[in-house]
N, C-alpha and C positions, 0 to 999 in steps of 0.2 A: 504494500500500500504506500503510495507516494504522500508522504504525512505533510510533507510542504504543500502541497496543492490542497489537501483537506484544512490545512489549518486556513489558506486562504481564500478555501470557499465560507470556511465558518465567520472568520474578521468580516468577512464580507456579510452574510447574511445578518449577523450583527449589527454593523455598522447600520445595513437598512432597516432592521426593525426598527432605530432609532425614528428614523423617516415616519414610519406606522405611529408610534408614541406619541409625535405631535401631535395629530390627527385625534388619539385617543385624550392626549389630553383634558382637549376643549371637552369632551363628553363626559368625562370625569368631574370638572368644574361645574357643570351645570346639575349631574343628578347630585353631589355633594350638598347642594345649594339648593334643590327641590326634591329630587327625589326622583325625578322623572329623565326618559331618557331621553336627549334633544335630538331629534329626528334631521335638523336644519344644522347640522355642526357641517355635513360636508359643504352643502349650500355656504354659509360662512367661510367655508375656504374660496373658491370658489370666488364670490362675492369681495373677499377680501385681496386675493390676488387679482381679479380685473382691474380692480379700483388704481391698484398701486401699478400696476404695470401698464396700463394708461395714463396715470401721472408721470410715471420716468421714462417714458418713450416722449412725452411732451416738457421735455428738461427738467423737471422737478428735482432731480436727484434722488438718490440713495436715503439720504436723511428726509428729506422735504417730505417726498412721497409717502414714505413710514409714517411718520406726523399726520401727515392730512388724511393717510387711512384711518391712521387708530382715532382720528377725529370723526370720521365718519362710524365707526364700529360706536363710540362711543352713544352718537347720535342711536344707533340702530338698538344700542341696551335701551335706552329710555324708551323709545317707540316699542319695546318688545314689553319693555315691565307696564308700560300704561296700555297698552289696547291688547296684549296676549295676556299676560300673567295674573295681572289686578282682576281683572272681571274672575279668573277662575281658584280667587283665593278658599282652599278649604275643600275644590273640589278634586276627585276621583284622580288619581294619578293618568286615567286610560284618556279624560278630559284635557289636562295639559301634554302626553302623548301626541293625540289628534291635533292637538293646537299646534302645536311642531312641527309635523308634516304638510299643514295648511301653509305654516311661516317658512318653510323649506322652497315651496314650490313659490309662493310671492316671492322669496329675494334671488330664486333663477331666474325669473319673468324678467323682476326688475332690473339687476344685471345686465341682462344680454340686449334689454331694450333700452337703458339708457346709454349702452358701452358696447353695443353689438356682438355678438357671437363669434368672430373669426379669431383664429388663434395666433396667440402672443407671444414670440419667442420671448427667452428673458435672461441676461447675463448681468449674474452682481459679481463679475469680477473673482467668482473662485472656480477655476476651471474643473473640469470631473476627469483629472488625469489621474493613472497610478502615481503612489509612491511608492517604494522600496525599502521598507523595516524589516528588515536581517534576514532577506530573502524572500519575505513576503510581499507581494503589491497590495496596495490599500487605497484605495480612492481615495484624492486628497478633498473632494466636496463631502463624503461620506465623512470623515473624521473634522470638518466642519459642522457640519449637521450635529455629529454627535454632542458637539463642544458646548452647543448653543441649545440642546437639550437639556444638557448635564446642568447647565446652568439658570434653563429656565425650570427643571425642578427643584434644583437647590432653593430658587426664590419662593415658587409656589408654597411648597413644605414649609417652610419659614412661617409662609404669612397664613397659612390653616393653623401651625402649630402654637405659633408664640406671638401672634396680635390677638386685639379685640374683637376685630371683624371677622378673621378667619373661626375664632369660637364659635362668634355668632351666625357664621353659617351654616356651621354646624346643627346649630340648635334649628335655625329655621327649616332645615331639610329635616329635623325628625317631627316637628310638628308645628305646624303654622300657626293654627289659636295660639297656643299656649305660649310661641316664640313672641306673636303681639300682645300676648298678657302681661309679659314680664317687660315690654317697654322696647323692644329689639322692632328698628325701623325697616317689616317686610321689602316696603318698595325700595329701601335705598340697597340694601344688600343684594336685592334682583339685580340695579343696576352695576351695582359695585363687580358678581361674578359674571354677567353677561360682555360686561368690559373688558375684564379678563380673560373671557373665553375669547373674545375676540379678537384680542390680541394675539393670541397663542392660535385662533383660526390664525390672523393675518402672517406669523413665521414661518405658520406650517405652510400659507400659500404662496410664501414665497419661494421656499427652500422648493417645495414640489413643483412648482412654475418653472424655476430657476432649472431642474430636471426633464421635466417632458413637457415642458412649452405653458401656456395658461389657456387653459381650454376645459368647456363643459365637464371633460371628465372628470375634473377633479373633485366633481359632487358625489363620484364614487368612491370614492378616496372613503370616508366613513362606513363604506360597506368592511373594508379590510381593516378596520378599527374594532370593530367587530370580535374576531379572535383574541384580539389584545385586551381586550376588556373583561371577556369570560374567562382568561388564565390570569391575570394579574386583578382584578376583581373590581366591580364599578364605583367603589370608592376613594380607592389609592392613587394618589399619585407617585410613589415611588411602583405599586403595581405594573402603574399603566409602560413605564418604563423595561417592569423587565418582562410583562407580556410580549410589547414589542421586539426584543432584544429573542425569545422563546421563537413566536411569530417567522421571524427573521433569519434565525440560523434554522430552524427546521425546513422551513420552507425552501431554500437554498440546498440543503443538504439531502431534501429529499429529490430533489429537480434533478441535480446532478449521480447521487448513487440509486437511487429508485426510478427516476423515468426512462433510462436503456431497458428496465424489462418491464414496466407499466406499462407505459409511453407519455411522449411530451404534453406538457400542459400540467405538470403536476401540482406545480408552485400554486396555481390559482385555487386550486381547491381543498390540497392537504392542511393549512392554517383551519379551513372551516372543520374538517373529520377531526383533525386534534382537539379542538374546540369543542365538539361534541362529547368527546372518549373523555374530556375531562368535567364535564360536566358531572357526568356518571358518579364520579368520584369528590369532587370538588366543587361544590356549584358557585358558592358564594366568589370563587379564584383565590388565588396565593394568598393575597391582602386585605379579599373582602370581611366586612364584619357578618359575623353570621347573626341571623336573626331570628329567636325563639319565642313566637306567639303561640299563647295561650287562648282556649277555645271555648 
């Protein structure tokens, strides 16, 4: 067995599951913070990456562009916590669900018809060459990606664990009455995690733009979030990391030593059968809290 070549399918499958992670992120942020699972996160990439890469094709820059996005994402928390969330405080989780997938399909529409639909190449400047670590190649945009994960969970975990706000989202995802009994401002925390989520949409649309162009697809992108959720579990954010990171080398490893006697196409569907087999065993994932109601 050539071990160098396997180590550097594994780095590899790694490195992308990071890619997967971001993606998961946002989805993580929002059921933390409701409870519910947001149907509209790939939508938000998606949304978030047209926005900015039609700014920087029209000079805005690297900086400007990020700016005037997360300015707009900001806008789109408020519009989401006053005409989607507020009306359905207290109601059914299957109620805010549904409302997700209504808001999913409004901000493709909106999208593609204010910024049209044709695809956006996009270069920030870090190219997706190999590098060479002790024999190993390693994508040097992959080991970018990873960098700007690592770093954007270090902050996330931070501010769930050791602010005030991150407590209090806590509380308001386990129960709304009671989070406004005790004085905790429902709408402003909607705003505060949808903010957030959509910043961490706006990284991930860039980083994946920046990969395979900016184009409708990327509303798929949350389908392959997907697996990463169900193994690293819909609460965690260090989860959602090493689902992706599981995600990423399996799926890699299976392409390359299992699809010569399957056949090709393995990658797209093996994350989902793994995701399954570990349900069986695992449901809550690595990191999720398990939850014991009583009847």
């Amino acid at each position: 067995m050539d071990w160098s070549f396997f180590f550097e399918v594994l780095i590899g499958g790694l490195l992308a599951g990071i890619m997967y992670s971001l993606v998961a992120l946002g989805f993580v942020l929002i059921y933390k913070a409701s409870g519910v699972f947001n149907f509209a996160q790939g939508a938000m990439v998606f949304f978030a990456a047209l926005i900015f890469v039609s700014l920087f094709e029209k000079g805005w820059g690297l900086a400007g562009a990020t700016a005037a996005t997360l300015v707009v994402m900001v806008l789109l928390a408020f519009f989401v916590e006053r005409f989607v969330l507020r009306p359905l405080v207290n109601q059914p989780p299957i109620a805010l669900f549904m409302a997700t997938i209504g808001l999913a399909f409004l901000i493709e529409g909106a999208a593609q018809g204010l910024l049209g639909a044709q695809v956006h190449g996009l270069d920030i400047g870090i190219a997706d060459i190999p590098v060479q670590i002790r024999g190993i190649n390693i994508s040097k945009f992959d080991l970018f990606a990873a960098g700007v994960a690592g770093l954007l969970v270090a902050l996330l975990a931070f501010f769930f664990s050791k602010t005030r706000i991150g407590r209090a989202l806590r509380a308001v995802a386990d129960d709304h009455q009671a989070a406004l009994a005790v004085g905790i401002p429902l709408e402003q925390i909607w705003v505060v995690v949808w903010t957030a989520s959509g910043f961490v949409a706006l990284v991930a649309g860039i980083l994946w733009g920046s990969r395979t162009g900016v184009q409708f697809s990327l509303t798929f992108t949350a389908l392959k979030a997907l697996p990463v959720l169900i193994l690293g579990g819909f609460t965690s954010i260090p989860g959602a990391i090493v689902g992706g990171l599981l995600v990423g080398a399996s799926e890699k490893l299976a392409e390359v030593y299992l699809g010569p006697h399957i056949g090709s196409g393995i990658e797209n569907w093996f994350p989902y059968a793994l995701a399954t087999l570990f349900l069986l065993v695992r449901p809550e994932g690595l990191f999720g809290e398990k939850r014991i109601e009583r009847v």
